[in-house]
N, C-alpha and C positions, 0 to 999 in steps of 0.2 A: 568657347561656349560650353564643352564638356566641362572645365573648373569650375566655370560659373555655375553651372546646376550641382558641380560634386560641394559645392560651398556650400549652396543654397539647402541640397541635403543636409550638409553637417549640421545647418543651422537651426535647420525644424528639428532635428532630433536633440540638438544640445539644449535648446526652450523648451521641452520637454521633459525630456530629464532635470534642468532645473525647479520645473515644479513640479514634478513628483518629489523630488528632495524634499520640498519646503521652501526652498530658498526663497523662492518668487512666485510672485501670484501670476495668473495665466495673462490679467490686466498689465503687469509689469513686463511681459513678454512683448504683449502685442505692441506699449508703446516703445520699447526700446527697436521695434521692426519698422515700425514707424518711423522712426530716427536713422534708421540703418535705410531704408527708401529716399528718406532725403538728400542723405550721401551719398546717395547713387545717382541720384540727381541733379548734384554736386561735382558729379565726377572724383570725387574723394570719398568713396567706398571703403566701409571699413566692417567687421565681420560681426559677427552679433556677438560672439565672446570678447572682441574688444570693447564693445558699446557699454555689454551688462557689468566689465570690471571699470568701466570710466566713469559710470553712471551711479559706482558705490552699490548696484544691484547685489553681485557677488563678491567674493575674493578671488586676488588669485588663484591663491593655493585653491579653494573652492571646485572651481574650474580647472584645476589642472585635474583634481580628481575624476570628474566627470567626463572629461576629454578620453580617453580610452574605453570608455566604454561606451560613449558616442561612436568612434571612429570604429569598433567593432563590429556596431549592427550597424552602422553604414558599411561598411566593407560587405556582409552579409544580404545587405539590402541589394545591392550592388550585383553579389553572386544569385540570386535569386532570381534576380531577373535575368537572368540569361538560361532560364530553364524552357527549352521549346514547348510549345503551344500552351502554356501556362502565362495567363498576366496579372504582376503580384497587385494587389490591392491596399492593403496593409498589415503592421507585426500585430499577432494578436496577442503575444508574451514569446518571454524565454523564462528557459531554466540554466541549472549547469550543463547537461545534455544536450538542448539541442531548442531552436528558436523555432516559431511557429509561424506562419504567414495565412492571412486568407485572401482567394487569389480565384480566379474565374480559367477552367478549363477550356480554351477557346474551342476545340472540334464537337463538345457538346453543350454548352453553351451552359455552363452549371457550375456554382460556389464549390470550392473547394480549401480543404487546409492544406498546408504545403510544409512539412517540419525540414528544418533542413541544418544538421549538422556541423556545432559549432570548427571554426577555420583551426583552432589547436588540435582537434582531435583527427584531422582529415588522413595524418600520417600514424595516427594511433592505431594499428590493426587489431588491436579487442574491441575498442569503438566501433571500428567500424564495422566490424563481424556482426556487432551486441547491434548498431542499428541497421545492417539488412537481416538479421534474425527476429527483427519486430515485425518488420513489413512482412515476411516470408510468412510469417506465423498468421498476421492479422488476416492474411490476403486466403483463409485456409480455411476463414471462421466466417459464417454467413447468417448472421440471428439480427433481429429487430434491436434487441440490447445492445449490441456490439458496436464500435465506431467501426466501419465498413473501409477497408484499405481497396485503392485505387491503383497503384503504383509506384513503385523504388527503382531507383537508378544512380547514376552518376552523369553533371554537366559540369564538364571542364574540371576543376579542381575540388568541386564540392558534391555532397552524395546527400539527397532528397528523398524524400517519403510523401507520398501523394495519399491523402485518405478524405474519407465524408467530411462537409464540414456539417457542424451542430452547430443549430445558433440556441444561445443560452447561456448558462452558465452552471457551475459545480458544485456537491456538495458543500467540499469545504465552504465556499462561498459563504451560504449558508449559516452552519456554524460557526465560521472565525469567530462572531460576537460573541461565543459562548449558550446563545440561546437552541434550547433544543428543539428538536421536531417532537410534533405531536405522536403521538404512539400508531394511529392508526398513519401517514402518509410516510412515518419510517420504514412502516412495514411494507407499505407497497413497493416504495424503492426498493427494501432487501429483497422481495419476492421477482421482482425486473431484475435484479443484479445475479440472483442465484440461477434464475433460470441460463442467465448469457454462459456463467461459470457451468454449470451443467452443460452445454452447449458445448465449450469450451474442452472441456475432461471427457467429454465424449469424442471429440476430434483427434485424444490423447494430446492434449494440453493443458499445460499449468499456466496461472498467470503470476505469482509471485511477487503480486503489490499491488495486493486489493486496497484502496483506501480513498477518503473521501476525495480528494484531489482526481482520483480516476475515475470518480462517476459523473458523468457529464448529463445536466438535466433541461430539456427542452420547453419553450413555451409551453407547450401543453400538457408540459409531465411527465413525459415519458423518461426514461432514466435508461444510459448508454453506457457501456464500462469502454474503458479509452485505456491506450498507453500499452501497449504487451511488450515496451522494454526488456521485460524479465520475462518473460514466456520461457518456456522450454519444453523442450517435447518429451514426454516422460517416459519414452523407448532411446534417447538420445542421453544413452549412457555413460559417452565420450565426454559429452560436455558437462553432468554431473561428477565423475570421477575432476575433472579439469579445476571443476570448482569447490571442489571439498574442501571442509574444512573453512572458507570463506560464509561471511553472513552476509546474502545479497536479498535486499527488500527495506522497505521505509521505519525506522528506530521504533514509535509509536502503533505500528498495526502489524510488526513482523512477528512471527510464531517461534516458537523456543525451537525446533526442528532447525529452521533456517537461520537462526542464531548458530546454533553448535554445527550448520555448514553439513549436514550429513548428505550423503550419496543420494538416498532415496525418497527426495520429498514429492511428496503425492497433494493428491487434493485436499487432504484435511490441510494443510497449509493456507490455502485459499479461502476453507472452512472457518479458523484463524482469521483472518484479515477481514471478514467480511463481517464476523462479530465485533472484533475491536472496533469495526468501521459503527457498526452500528451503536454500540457502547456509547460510544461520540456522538452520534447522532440522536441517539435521546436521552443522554446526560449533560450534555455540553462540554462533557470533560475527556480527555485521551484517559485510556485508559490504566497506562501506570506511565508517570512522569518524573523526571529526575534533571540533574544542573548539564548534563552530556548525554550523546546518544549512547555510549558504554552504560550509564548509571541506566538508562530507559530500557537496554535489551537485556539486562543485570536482573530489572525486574518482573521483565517475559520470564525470563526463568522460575527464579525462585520467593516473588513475592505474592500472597493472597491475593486474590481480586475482590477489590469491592464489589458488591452487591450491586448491580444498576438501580434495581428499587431501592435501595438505600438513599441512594441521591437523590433522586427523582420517585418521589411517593407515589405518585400517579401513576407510574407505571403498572401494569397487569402482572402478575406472578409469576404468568406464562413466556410471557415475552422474558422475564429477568433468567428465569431457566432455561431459555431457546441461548441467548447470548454466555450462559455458565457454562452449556455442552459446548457452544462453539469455541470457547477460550478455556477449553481443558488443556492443562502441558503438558500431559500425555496425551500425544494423539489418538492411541487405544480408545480414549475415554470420549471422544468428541463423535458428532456423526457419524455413522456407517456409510454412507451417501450424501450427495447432496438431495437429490428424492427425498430422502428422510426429512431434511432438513426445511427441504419445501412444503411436503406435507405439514410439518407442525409452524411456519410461517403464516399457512391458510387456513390453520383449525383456531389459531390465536385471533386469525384478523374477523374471523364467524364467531369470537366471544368463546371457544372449546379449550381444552387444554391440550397442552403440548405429550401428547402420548408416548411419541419417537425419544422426546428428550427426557422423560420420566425413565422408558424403559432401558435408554441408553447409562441413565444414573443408577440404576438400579442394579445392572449389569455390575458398572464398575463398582456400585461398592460391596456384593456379592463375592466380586473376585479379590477384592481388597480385604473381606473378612474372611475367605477361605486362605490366602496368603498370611494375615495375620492370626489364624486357627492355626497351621503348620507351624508357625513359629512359636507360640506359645506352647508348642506338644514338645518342644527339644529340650533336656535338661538343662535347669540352672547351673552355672559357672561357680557357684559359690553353694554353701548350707546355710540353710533358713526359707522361711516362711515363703519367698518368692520360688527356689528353688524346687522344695519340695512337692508345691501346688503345681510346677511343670512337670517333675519328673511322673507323677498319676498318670499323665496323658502319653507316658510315651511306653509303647509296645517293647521295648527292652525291659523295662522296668518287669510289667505285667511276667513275660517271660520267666525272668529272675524269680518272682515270686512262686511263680508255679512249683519251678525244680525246688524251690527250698520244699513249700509243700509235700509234694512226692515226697521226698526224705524225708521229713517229718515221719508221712506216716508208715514209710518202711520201718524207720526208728522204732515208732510204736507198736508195731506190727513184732518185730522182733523183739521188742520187752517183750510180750504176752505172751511169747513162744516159751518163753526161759520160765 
């Protein structure tokens, strides 16, 4: 009886997976089930992977590829449910990291997700550190924005993460098509998301992968920042030193800081992500793109950023300045805060301009002209026109000049003696 159902599994999740491929229409599923019922009626039972390659449905080869990855989230489906007082319902997705389940907490009687840590990494101890360091972190964080953690553990061989479940769906969602959000319902999102991250930085936490994929947005609007995979606690020095030098966050919304892997990344990083997220959000476009994740964080670094109004004309001036401070690549030059940031969020979506992010431009290019004033006072390396219009400015020079002066007029002072 157990085969029977562990087959009967295998076989709803491999008609599944066949039409998400393409291969087969969901009509082509149900009759080849149909056929596979008869054979059981038959008493010559035969599997739905052999019916869909007899039937010319699939190929082999076809189905051999898809067969381990069927057999995967069955094996997963399998460990899941042997989570106490939890009963699974269905997968609501995976990723590389780690599959998702939504599943009814039976002692309170209330929908829940259930993430629970793919079977390779079970013997990984950075994995497994990096997913009870989500839970640890989420479970610490208590805001209306936030996905709310419930509980982490370990059943039997596998280690689970219990959190709120959302029904809805995600930015990204969203924009996959490329079309953008209106300016004014971007902003409400950003002003929900900054508040969570403010939240967050106050708890002393980073989240380090802000991006649309982790904004999760409810029937009625409301907008929930998900995921603190990368969280880290920003007094948890041990584990920044551990991971220097490494670039940990998503290719398209990660900040030049956590590119070059440095010790001390703070909230402007967040700050970062949460612009690039919106860049995307009312451009329809990532905001620098390339053939590789290398060529993409190649361009966090050192390439211009388009202009969002550039792309998108309709955009307000305000809002193109609010996302230019947040994707400064020096972080010097970006927000001072997130307050700041939230403030000029709320003065843009009341039609005001962005003051925090004026004065914070203003700053920088102040210090960028007093940097480039110093440099212009040190003498030319060479004689001529450029050289000499430096050496004016510089205080040896002037010196120089004086003492010849004095002598001069000692000189002349002692002719008129004689």
């Amino acid at each position: 009886m157990a085969n029977e159902t562990t087959q009967s599994n295998l076989d709803t999740i491999l008609g599944r997976l066949v039409v998400e491929q393409g291969l087969a229409s969901s009509e082509d599923i149900e009759e080849t089930l149909r056929l596979k019922r008869e054979s059981e009626e038959k008493a010559s039972e035969q599997s739905l992977a052999t019916l869909l390659v007899e039937n010319g449905i699939v190929t082999q080869r076809q189905l051999e590829r898809l067969r381990p990855r069927a057999q995967e989230e069955q094996e997963q489906q399998n460990r899941s449910q042997q989570i106490p007082g939890y009963q699974i319902i269905k997968r609501l997705g995976s990723g590389a990291m780690a599959t998702v389940y939504q599943a009814r907490q039976l002692s309170l009687d209330r929908m829940v997700a259930i993430k629970v840590l793919p079977r390779k990494y079970t013997n990984n101890k950075e994995f497994v550190e990096r997913f009870y360091a989500e839970g640890r972190a989420a479970a610490k964080l208590n805001h209306p924005n936030i996905v709310q953690a419930y509980d982490v553990g370990q059943a039997g061989d596998f280690h689970y993460f219990v959190m709120e479940y959302v029904e809805g769906h995600t930015v990204f969602d969203d924009i996959s098509s490329g079309q953008p959000y209106p300016e004014e319902r971007a902003l409400e999102i950003a002003i929900q998301v900054i508040g969570a991250l403010a939240h967050a930085h106050k708890a002393g936490f980073i989240h380090r992968d802000v991006k649309p994929k982790n904004i999760m947005l409810t029937p009625d609007g409301m907008a929930k920042l998900a995921d603190m995979g990368l969280a880290r606690a920003i007094s948890d020095v041990e584990a920044a030193e551990a991971e220097a030098g490494k670039a940990f966050g998503t290719p398209y919304y990660i900040s030049p800081e956590q590119i070059r892997g440095v010790v001390d990344v703070d909230y402007r990083a967040d700050v970062y992500g949460l612009g690039a997220t919106l860049y995307h959000m009312v451009t329809g476009r990532v905001p620098f793109d390339g053939p590789n994740p290398s060529a993409v964080m190649h361009k966090h670094l050192k390439a211009d950023l388009v202009p969002p109004d550039h792309i998108n004309s309709s955009l307000s001036a305000g809002l193109g300045e609010i996302i230019e401070v947040c994707m400064a690549k020096d972080r010097k030059e970006r927000y001072r805060s997130t307050s700041d940031l939230l403030s000029d969020l709320e003065a843009v979506r009341r039609g005001e301009a962005p003051l925090q992010a004026r004065k914070t431009f203003d700053l920088a290019s102040l210090q960028k002209m007093e940097e480039t004033a110093i440099s212009d006072s040190m003498p030319g390396p060479y004689e001529g026109e450029a050289g000499s219009s430096a050496m004016l400015y510089h205080p040896a020079f002037w010196a120089a000049a004086a003492g010849w002066l004095v002598a001069l007029i000692l000189f002349i002072i002692l002719l008129a003696g004689v």
